[in-house]
N, C-alpha and C positions, 0 to 999 in steps of 0.2 A: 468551412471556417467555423471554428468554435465561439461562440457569442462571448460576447465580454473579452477577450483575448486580441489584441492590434497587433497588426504584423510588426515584427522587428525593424526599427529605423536606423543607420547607421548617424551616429554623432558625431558630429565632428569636434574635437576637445576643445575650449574657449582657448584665443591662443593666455602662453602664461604670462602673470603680470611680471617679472624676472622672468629674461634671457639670458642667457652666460654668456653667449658667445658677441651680448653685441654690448657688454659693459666696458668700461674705457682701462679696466686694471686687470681683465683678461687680457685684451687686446696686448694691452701692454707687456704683459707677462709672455703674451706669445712674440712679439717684436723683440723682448729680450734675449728671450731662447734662441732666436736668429740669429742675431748680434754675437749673442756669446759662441755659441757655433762657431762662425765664419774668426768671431776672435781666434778659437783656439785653433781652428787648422793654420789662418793666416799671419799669426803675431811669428813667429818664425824661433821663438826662443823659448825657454819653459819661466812663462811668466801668467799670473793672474789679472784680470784687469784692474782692480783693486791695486795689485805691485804695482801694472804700469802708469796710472794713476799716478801714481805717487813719485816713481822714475819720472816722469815727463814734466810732472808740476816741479821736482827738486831742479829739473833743467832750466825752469822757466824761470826761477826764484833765485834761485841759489841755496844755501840754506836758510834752515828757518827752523824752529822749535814743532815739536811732534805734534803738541797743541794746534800751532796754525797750520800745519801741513793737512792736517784731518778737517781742519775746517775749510781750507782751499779745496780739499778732494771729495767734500761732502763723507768722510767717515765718521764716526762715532771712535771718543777714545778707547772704548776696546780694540774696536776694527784698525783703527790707522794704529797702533800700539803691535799689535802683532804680526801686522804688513813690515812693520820696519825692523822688528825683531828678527823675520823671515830672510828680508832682505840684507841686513845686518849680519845673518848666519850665511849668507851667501859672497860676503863681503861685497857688497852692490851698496852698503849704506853703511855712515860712519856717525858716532857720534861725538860732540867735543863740546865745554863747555862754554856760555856763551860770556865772549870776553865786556858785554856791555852788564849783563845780570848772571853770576856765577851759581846762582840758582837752578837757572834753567840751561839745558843742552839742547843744541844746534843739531840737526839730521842735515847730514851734506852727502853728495854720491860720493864715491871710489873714482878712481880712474878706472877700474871696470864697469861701475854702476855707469858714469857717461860712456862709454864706450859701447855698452848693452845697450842704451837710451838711444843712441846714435845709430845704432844699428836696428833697433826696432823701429824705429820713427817714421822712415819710410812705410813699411808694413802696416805700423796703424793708420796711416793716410787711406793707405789703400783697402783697410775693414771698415770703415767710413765710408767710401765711393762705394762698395759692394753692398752694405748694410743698408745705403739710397737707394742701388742700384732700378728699383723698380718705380721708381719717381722721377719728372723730366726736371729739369732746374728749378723751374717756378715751385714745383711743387715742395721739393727740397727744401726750398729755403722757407717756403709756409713753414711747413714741418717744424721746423728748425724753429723759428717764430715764435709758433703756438705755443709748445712744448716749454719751451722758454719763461712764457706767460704764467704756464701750469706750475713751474718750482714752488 
């Protein structure tokens, strides 16, 4: 052995103070990419979850102004603005003006937008039960809970 020279020690690297994989909007990010998955094989029609979104909530409401529809759906006026446009081009959404403020127009389905809404509705129950699937009840409704919390 050469003087002054210490044999090689391996290090082991301190661990990092960021981790990626155990941040809550990674995690997140990867639960979406599931979600959205299992959305598009199993929504059964050519629809966005954003579109259905916005189908599902028209069913729940009736109509309602673009404004409050985006704010029911959580979009932003751009986003719910070009969802209805889309859907509007597919005649799934109609719009008319509102006989209480002639200012503002009403977004109401077609009788094909309910009839696509009627038809998907099932499907989305059941990306829902898949997108739990790896959770028992209790946990589920934690889930469900917390998440809730976090808006």
């Amino acid at each position: 052995m050469t003087r002054g020279v210490s044999p090689k020690r391996s290090v082991k690297p301190a661990r990092p103070y960021y981790v990626l994989e155990e941040q809550i909007g990674f995690i997140l990010r990867q639960v979406w990419q599931r979600h959205a998955t299992i959305f598009a094989r199993e929504i059964g029609i050519n629809l966005t979850p954003t579109q259905w979104a916005a189908l599902a909530k028209l069913t729940e409401t009736g109509p309602c102004s673009q404004n409050q529809l985006g704010r029911l759906t959580a979009m932003d006026v751009a986003t719910i603005k070009g969802v209805i446009d889309r859907l509007t081009a597919r005649g799934l959404t109609e719009t008319s003006a509102d006989p209480e403020d002639g200012r503002r127009l009403l977004v109401s389905l077609t009788r094909a937008g309910q009839q696509m809404a009627e038809k998907a509705a099932p499907n989305a129950i059941e990306i829902t039960k898949e997108t739990l699937a790896p959770l028992d009840a209790r946990e589920r409704e934690t889930l469900v809970m917390l998440l809730s919390k976090l808006r």
